[in-house]
C-alpha positions as CSV (number, residue, x, y, z in Angstrom):
1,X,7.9,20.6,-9.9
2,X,8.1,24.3,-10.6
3,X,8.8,24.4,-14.1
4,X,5.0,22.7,-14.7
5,X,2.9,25.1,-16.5
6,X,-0.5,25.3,-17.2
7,X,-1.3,22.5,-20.1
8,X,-5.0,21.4,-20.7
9,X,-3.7,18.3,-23.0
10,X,-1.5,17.1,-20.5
11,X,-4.4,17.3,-17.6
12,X,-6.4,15.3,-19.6
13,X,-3.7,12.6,-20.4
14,X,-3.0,12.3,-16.9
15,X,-7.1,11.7,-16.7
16,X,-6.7,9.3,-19.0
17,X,-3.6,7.0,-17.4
18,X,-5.7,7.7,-13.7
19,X,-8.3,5.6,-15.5
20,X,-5.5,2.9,-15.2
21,X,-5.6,3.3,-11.6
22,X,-9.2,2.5,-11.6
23,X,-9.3,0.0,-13.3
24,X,-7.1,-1.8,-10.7
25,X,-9.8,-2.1,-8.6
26,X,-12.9,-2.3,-11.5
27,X,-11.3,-5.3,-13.3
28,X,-11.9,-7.0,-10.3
29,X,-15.0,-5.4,-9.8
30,X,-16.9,-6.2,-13.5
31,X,-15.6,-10.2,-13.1
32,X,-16.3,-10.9,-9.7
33,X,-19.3,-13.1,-10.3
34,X,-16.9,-15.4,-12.6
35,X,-13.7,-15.6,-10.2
36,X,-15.8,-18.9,-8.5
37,X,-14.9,-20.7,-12.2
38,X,-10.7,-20.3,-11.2
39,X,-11.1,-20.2,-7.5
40,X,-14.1,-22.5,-6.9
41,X,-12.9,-23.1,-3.2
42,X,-12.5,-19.8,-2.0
43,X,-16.0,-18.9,-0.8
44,X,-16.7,-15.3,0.7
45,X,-12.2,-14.7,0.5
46,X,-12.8,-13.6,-2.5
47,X,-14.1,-10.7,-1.5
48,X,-10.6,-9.8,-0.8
49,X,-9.7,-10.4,-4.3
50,X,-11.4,-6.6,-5.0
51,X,-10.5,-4.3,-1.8
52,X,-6.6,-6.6,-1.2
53,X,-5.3,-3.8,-3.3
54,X,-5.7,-1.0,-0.5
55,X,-4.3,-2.9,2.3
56,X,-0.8,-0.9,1.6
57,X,-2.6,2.4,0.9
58,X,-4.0,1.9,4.8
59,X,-0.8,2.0,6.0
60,X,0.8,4.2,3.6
61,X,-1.6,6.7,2.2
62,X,-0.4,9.7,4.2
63,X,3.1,8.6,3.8
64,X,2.4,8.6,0.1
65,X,1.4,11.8,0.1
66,X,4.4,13.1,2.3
67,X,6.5,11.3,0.1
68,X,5.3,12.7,-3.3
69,X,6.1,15.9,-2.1
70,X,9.2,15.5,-1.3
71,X,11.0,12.8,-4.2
72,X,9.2,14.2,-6.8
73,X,5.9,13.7,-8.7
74,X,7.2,12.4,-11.7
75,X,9.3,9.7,-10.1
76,X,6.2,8.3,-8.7
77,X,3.6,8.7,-11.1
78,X,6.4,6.5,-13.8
79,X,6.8,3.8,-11.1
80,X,3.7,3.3,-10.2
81,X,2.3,2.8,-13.5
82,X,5.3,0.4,-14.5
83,X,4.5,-1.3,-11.6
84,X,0.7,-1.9,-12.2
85,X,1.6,-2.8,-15.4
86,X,3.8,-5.5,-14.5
87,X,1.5,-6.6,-11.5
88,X,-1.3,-7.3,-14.3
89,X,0.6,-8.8,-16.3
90,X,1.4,-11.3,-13.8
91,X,-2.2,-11.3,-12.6
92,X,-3.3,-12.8,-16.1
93,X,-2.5,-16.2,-15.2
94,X,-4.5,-16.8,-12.3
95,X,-1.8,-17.9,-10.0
96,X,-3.3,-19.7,-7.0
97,X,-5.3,-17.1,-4.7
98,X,-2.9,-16.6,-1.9
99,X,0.1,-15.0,-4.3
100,X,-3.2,-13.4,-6.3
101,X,-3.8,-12.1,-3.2
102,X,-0.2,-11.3,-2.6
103,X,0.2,-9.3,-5.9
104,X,-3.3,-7.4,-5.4
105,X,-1.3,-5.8,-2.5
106,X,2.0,-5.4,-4.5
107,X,-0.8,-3.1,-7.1
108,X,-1.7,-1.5,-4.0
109,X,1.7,0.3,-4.3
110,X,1.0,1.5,-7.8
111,X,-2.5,2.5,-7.1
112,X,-1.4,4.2,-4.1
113,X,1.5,6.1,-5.7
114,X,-1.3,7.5,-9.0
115,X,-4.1,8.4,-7.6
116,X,-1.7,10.3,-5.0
117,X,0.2,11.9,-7.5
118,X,-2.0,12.3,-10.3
119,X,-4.5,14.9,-9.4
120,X,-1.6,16.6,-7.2
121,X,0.1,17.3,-11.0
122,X,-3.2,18.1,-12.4
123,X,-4.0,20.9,-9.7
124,X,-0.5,22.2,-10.6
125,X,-1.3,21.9,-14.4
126,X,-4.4,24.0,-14.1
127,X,-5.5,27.7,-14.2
128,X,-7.2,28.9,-10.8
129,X,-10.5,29.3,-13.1
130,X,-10.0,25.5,-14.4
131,X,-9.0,24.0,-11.2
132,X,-12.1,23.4,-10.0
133,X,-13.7,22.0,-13.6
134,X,-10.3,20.0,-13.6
135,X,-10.5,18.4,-10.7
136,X,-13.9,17.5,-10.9
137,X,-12.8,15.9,-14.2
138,X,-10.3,14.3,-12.2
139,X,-13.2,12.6,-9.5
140,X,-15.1,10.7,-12.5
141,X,-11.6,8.4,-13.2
142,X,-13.5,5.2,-11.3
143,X,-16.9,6.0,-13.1
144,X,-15.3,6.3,-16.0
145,X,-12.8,2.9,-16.2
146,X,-15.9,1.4,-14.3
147,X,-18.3,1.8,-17.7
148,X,-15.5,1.5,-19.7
149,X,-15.2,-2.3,-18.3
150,X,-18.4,-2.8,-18.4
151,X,-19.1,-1.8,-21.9
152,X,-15.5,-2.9,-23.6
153,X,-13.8,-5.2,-21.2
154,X,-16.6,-7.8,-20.3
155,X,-17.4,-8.3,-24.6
156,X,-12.9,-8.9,-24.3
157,X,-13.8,-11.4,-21.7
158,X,-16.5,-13.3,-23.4
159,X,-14.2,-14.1,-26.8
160,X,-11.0,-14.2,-24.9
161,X,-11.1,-15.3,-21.6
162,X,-10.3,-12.8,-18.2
163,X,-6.6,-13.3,-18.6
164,X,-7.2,-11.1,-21.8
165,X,-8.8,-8.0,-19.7
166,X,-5.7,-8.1,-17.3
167,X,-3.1,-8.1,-20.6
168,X,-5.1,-5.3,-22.0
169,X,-4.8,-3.7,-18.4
170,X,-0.7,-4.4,-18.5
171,X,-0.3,-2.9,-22.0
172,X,-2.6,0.1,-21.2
173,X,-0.2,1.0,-18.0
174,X,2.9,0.5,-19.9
175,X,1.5,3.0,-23.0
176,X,1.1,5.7,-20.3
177,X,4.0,5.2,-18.9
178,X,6.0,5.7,-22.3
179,X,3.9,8.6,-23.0
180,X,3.9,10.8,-20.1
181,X,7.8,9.8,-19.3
182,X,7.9,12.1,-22.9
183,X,6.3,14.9,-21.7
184,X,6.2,15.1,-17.8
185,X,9.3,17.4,-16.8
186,X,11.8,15.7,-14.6
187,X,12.3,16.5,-10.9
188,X,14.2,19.1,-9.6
189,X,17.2,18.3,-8.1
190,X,17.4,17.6,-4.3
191,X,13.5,16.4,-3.8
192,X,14.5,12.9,-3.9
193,X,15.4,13.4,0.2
194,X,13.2,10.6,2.2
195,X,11.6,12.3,5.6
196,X,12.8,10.5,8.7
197,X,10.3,8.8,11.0
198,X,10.2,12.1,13.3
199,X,9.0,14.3,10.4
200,X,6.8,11.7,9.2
201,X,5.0,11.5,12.8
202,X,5.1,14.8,12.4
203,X,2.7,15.3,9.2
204,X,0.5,12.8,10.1
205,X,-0.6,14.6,13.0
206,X,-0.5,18.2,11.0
207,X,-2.9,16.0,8.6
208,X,-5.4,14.4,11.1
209,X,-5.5,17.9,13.3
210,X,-6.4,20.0,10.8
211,X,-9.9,20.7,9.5
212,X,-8.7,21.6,5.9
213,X,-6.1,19.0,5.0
214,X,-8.0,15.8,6.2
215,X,-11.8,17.3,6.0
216,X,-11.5,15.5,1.7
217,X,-10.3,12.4,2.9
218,X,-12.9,11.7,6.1
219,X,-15.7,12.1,3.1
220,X,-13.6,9.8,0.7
221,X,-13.7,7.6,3.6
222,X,-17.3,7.1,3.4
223,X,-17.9,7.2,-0.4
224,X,-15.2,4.2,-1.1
225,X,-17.0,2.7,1.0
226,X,-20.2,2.5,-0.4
227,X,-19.2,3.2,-4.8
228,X,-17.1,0.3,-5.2
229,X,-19.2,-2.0,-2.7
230,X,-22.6,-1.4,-4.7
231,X,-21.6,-1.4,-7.8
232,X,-20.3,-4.8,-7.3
233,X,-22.7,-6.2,-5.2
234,X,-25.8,-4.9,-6.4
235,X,-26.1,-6.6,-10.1
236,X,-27.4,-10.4,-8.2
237,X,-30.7,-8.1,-6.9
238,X,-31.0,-6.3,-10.3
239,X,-33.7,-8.3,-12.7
240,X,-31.6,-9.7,-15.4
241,X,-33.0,-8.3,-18.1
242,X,-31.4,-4.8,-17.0
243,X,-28.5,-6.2,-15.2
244,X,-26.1,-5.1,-17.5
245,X,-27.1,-2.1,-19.0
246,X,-28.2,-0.5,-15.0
247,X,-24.6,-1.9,-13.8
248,X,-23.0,-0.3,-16.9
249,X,-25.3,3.0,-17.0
250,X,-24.9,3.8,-13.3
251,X,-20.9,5.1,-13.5
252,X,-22.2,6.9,-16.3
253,X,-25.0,8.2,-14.9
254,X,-22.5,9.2,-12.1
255,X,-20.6,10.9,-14.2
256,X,-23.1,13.0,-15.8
257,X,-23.9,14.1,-12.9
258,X,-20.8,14.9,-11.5
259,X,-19.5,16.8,-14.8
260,X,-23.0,18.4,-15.3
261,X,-25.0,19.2,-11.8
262,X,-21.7,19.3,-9.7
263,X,-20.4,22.1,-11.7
264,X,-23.1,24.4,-11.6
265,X,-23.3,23.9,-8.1
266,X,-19.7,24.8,-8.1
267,X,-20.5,28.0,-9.3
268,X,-22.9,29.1,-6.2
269,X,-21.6,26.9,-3.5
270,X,-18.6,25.5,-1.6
271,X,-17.3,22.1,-2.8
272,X,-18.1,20.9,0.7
273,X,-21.5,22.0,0.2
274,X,-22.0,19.9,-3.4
275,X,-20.4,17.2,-1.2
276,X,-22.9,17.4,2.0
277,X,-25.8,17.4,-0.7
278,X,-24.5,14.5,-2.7
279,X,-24.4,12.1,0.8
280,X,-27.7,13.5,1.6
281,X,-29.4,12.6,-1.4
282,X,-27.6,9.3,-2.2
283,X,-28.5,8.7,1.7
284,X,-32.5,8.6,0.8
285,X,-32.3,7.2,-2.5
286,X,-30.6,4.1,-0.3
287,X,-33.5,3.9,1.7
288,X,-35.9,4.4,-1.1
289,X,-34.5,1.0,-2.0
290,X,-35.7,-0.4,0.9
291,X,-38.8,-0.3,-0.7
292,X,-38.3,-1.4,-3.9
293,X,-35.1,-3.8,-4.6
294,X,-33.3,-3.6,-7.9
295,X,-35.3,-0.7,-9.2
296,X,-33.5,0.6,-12.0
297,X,-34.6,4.3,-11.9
298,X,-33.4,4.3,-8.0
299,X,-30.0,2.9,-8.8
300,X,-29.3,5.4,-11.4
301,X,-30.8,8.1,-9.1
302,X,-28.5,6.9,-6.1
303,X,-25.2,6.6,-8.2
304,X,-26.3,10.2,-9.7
305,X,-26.4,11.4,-6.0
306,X,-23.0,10.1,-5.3
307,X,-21.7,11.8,-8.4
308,X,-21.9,14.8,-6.4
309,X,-19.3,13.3,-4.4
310,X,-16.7,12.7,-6.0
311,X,-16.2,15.3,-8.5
312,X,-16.7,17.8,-5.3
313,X,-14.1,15.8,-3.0
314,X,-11.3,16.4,-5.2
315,X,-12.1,20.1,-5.5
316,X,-12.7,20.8,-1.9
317,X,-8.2,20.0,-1.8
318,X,-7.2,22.9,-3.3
319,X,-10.3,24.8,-2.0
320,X,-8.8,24.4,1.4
321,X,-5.9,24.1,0.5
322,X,-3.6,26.5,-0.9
323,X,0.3,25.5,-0.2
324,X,1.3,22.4,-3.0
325,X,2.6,20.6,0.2
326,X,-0.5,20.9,2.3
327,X,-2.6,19.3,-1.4
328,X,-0.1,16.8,-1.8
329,X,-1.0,15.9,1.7
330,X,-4.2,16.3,1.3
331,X,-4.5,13.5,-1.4
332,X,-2.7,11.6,0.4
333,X,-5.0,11.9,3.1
334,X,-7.8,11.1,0.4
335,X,-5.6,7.9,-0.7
336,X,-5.3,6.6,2.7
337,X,-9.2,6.7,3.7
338,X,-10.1,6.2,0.3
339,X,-8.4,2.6,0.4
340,X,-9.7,2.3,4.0
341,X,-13.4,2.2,2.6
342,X,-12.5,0.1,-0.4
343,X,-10.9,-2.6,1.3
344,X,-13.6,-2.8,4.1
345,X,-16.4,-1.8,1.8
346,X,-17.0,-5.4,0.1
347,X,-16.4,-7.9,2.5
348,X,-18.4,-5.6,5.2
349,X,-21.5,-5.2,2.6
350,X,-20.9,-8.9,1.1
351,X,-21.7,-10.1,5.1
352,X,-24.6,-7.6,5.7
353,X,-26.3,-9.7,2.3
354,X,-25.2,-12.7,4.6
355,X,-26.8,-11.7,7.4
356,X,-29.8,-10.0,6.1
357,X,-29.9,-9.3,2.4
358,X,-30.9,-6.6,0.3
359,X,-32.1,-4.7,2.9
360,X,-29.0,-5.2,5.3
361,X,-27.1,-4.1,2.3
362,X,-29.2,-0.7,1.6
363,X,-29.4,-0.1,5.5
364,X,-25.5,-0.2,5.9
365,X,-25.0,2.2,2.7
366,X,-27.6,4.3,4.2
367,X,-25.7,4.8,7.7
368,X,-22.7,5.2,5.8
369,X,-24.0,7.8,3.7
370,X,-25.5,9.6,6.8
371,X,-22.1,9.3,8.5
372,X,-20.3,11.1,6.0
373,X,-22.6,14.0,5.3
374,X,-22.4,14.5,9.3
375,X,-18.5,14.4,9.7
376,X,-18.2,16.9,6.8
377,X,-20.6,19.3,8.9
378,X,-18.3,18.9,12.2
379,X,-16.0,19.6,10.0
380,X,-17.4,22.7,8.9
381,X,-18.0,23.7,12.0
382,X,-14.6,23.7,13.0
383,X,-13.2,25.6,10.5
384,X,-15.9,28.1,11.3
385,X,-14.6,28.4,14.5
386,X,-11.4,29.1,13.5
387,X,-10.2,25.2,13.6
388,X,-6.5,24.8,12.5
């Protein structure tokens, strides 16, 4: 897409339809505790019923990312939000939990083909002074639909039922997808070419061998992993009288953090820096709560910490990065992990609670945490050694 120029308004309207994409895993996510009342049989499967939707960006994340960059952005950012629409839609009548389960993968496709392209078109869209602001932007979409959920969707629950959250969901999708079909240029002619199997081999090994392109997505790996898991697991160990405001203020909090605190740090240090400091400090505030279960002032700490994350992990892409091909692949890369540790996140953390509770849970996160702050500084330590 060469004829994209720099446009502020349309950066933040892609922002706003990536909150979409979220939300295809936060709907979930903010009525978990109530899915027993439609699927009273299903037991710890429905843990599924949150991280089914990245089974397909597993398998496909890379290829997603190959792919974007050569049909076109535009083509896949317009399919994949008329396909989540029209997965939610379907969603909204509960349909019994093995096609639920089906479709969750079907929205897989969608979520795999926007969070792909979206902040690929949003690099593009943005100065080389904005970028980094842009992107960081760009990192707080899950905090973001996560509070709006918690704060909007759960009062449309309560007078309308859940089907009402997943129509809202469907109409949402289908607005941006009138909106940005508008203004989005079309493709230039001759991307639409598909990559043969060869080729595709072929980038994912450029991808996994190099230091730059993958080092975004073996951190997104580990933060997945742990955001989605927590936020979703935690509320049962919170005391009830702050359950919903902690759960509601902690993607905020997140996000404050990020937009704030990860900026400034932008300024003086590498994005791989703000990110090694964000696992570190999210890494101890998980132990910290070892020590003293459901404290609110730690929760908001720890989702603070992570904050650093994720507004950092989308900047370190075109950090290392230069070539549109190699960021297109690097999200991609990002997508593919990314739905890695949301898929395996809950069902892994819902049987460390099994098998030892709230401190099973915080010890997991913890060695997660720890595990991504050391890969990024292998990482690191390649590149300074003149890694490809």
């Amino acid at each position: 897409m060469s004829d994209l120029r720099p446009s502020l308004p349309l950066s933040l309207v892609l922002w706003l339809a990536g909150l979409g994409a979220a939300a295809q895993y936060g709907k979930i996510s903010v009525i978990f505790d109530r899915l027993p009342q439609v699927y009273p049989q299903a037991g710890a499967a429905l843990g599924w019923t949150v991280s089914m939707v990245g089974v397909i960006g597993i398998a496909l994340g890379l290829v997603a990312g190959i792919l974007a960059a050569r049909i076109g952005l535009r083509r896949a950012l317009l399919a994949g939000l008329w396909a989540g629409a029209a997965v939610s839609l379907l969603q909204a009548s509960f349909p019994p939990l093995p096609v639920f389960l089906a479709l969750r993968v079907v929205e897989g496709v969608s979520h795999l083909a926007l969070v792909v392209v979206i902040p690929t078109l949003i690099a593009q869209l943005s100065t080389d002074r904005l970028r980094p602001l842009m992107l960081t932007v760009w990192g707080t979409f899950f905090g973001v639909a996560f509070a709006i959920l918690v704060f909007a969707g759960l009062p449309l629950v309560d007078r309308f039922g859940m089907s009402a959250l997943f129509v809202a969901h469907a109409v949402y999708m289908a607005g941006f997808a009138m909106v940005l079909h508008a203004w989005v240029p079309r493709d230039r002619a001759g991307e639409g070419q598909m990559p043969g199997l060869a080729a595709l081999g072929r980038d994912h090994l450029r991808i996994y061998r190099s230091a730059h392109i993958s080092a975004p997505a073996w951190g997104w790996l580990f933060y997945t992993f742990c955001f989605v898991s927590f936020l979703t697991l935690v509320p049962p160990f919170l005391p009830e009288a702050q359950r919903v405001w902690v759960v509601g203020a902690m993607p905020l909090v997140s996000i404050a953090s990020s937009l704030v605190l990860g900026v400034q740090l932008l300024r003086v240090t590498s994005p791989i820096g703000v990110v090694v400091l964000g696992f570190g400090l999210s890494a101890a505030c998980a132990l910290a709560l070892l020590a003293a279960p459901g404290n609110a002032v730690l929760c908001l700490t720890f989702a603070s910490a992570l904050g650093l994350v994720q507004g950092a992990s989308f900047a370190a892409v075109p950090q290392l990065n230069t070539a549109p091909d190699s960021r297109a692949m690097a999200n991609g890369g990002m997508a593919q992990m990314g739905n890695i540790g949301n898929t395996l996140g809950t069902p892994m953390i819902a049987w460390a609670i099994t098998f030892g509770g709230h401190a099973a849970m915080m010890l997991a996160l913890a060695a997660a945490l720890i595990a991504g702050c050391l890969v990024h500084l292998w990482l690191a330590h390649l590149r300074r050694q003149g890694g490809y």
